[in-house]
C-alpha atoms as an extended CHARMM CRD file, in Angstrom:
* protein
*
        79  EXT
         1         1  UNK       CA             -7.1030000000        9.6690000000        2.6330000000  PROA      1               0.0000000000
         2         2  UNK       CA             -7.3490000000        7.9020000000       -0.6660000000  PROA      2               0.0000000000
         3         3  UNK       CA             -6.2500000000       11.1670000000       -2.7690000000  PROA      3               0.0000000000
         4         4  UNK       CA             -3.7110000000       11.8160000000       -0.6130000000  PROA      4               0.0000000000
         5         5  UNK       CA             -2.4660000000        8.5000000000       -1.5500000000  PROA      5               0.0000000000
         6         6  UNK       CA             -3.1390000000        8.4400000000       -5.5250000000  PROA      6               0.0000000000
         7         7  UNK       CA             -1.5350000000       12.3360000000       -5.1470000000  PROA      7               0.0000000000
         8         8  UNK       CA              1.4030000000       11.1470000000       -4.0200000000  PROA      8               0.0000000000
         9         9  UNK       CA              1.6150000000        7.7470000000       -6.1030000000  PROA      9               0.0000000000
        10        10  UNK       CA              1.3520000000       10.0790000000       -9.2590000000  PROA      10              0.0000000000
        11        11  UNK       CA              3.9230000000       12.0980000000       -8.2800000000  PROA      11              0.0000000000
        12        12  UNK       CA              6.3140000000        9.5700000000       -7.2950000000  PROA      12              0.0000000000
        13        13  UNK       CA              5.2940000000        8.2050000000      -11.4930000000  PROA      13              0.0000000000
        14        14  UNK       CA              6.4950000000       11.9650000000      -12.5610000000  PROA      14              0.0000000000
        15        15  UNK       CA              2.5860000000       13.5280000000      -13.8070000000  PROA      15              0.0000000000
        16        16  UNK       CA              2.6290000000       15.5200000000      -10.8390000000  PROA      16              0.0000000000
        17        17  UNK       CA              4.8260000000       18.0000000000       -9.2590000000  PROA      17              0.0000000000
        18        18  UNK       CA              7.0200000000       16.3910000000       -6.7210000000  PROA      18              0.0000000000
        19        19  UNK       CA              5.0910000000       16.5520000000       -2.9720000000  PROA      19              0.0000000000
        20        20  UNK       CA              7.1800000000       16.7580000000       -0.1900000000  PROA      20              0.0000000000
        21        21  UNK       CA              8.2710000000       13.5460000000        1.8530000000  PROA      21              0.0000000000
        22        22  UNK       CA              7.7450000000       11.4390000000       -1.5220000000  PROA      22              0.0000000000
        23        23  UNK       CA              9.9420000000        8.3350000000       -0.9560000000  PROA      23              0.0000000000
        24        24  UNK       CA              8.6330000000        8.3020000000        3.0890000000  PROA      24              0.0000000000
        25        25  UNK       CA              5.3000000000        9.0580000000        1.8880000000  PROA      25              0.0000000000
        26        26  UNK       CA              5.3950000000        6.2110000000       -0.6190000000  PROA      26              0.0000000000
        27        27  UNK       CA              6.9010000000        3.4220000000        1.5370000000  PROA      27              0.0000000000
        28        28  UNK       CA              4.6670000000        4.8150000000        4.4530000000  PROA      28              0.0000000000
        29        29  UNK       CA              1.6950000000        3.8150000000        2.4060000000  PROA      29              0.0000000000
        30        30  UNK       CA              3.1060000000        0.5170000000        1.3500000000  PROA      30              0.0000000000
        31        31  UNK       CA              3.3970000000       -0.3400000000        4.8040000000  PROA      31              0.0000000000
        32        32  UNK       CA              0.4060000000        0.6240000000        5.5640000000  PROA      32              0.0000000000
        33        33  UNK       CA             -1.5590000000       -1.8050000000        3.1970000000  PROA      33              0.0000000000
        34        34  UNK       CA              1.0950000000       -4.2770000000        3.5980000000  PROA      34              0.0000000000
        35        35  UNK       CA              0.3210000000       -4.1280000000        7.7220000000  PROA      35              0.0000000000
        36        36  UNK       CA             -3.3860000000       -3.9430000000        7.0400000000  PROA      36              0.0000000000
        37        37  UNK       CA             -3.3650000000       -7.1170000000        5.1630000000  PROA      37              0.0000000000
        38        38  UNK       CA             -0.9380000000       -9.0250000000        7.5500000000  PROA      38              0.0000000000
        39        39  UNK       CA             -3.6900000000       -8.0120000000       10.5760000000  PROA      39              0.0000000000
        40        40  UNK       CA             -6.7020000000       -8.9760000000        8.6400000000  PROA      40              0.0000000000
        41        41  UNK       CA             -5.0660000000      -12.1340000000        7.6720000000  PROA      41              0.0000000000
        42        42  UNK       CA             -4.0310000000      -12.9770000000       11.2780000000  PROA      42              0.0000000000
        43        43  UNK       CA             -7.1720000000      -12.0450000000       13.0930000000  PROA      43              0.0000000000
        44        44  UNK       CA             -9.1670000000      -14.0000000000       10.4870000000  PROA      44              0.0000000000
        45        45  UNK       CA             -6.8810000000      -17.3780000000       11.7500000000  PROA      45              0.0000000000
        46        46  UNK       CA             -7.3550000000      -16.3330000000       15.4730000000  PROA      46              0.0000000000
        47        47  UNK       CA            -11.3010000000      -16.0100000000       15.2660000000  PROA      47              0.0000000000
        48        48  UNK       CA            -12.1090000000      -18.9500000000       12.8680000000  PROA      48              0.0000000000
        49        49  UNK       CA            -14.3980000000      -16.4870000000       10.6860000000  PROA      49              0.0000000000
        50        50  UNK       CA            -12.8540000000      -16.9860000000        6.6250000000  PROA      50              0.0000000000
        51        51  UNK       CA            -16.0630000000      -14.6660000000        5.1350000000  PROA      51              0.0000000000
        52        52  UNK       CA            -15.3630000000      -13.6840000000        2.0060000000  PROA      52              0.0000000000
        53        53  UNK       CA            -15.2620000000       -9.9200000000        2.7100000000  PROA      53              0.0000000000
        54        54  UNK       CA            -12.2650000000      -10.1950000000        5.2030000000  PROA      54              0.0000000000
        55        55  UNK       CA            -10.4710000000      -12.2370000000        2.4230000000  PROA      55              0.0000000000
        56        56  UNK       CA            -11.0060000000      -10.4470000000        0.0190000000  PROA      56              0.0000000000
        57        57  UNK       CA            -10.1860000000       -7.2280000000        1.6660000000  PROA      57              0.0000000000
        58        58  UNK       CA             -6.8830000000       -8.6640000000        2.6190000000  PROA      58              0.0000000000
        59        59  UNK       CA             -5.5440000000       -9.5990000000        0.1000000000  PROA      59              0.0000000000
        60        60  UNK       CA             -6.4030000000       -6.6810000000       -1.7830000000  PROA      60              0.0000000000
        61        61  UNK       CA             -4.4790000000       -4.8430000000        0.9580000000  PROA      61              0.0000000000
        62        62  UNK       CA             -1.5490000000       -6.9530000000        0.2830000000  PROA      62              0.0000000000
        63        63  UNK       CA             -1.8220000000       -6.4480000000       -3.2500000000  PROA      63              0.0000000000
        64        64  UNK       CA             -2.1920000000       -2.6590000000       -2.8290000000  PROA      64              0.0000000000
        65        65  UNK       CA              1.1760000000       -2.6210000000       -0.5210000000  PROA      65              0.0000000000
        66        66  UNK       CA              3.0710000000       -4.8460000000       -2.5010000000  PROA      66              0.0000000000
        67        67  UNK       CA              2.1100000000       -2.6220000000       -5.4860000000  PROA      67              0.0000000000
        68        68  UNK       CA              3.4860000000        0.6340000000       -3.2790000000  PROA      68              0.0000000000
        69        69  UNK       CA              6.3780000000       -0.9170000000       -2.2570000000  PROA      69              0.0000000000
        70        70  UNK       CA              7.4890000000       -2.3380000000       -5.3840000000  PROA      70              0.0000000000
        71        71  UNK       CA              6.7530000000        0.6030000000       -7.5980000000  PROA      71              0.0000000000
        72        72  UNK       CA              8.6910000000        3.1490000000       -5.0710000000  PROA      72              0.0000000000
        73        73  UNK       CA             12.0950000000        0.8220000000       -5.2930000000  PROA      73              0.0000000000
        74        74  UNK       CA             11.9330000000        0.5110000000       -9.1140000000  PROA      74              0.0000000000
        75        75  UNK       CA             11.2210000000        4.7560000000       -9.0210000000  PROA      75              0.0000000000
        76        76  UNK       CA             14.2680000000        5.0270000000       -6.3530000000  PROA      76              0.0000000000
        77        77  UNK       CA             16.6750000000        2.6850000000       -8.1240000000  PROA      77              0.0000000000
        78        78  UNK       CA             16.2490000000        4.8060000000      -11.5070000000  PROA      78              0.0000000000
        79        79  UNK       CA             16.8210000000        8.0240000000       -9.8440000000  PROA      79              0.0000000000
């Protein structure tokens, strides 16, 4: 799953051939991340349990889909 991701992140940056479904693709994955975060973060209030694992991998997952997301509108608006 994680190649198919940096597969299609390089070819939305132009080092690869262009995949099919790019922009979808692109903002599929920021969603993704940007969902995965959101749930962590939200089921870490509901239960109580702040460990430092299910912080860190939320915000990382945040980071990751605001990274997607902003990346694919600056690659869009140049087009």
């Amino acid at each position: 799953m994680l190649c198919f991701m940096r597969l299609y992140a390089l070819s939305a940056d132009g080092v690869i051939r262009k995949l099919p479904l790019l922009w979808l693709a692109i903002f599929t994955i920021a969603s993704i991340f940007l969902l995965r975060g959101t749930v962590g973060s939200f089921s870490m209030i509901k239960s109580g349990l702040f460990t430092m694992a299910n912080i860190t991998s939320a915000i990382i997952a945040e980071i990751i889909g605001f990274l997607y997301l902003i990346g694919g509108i600056q690659k869009m608006n140049k087009k």
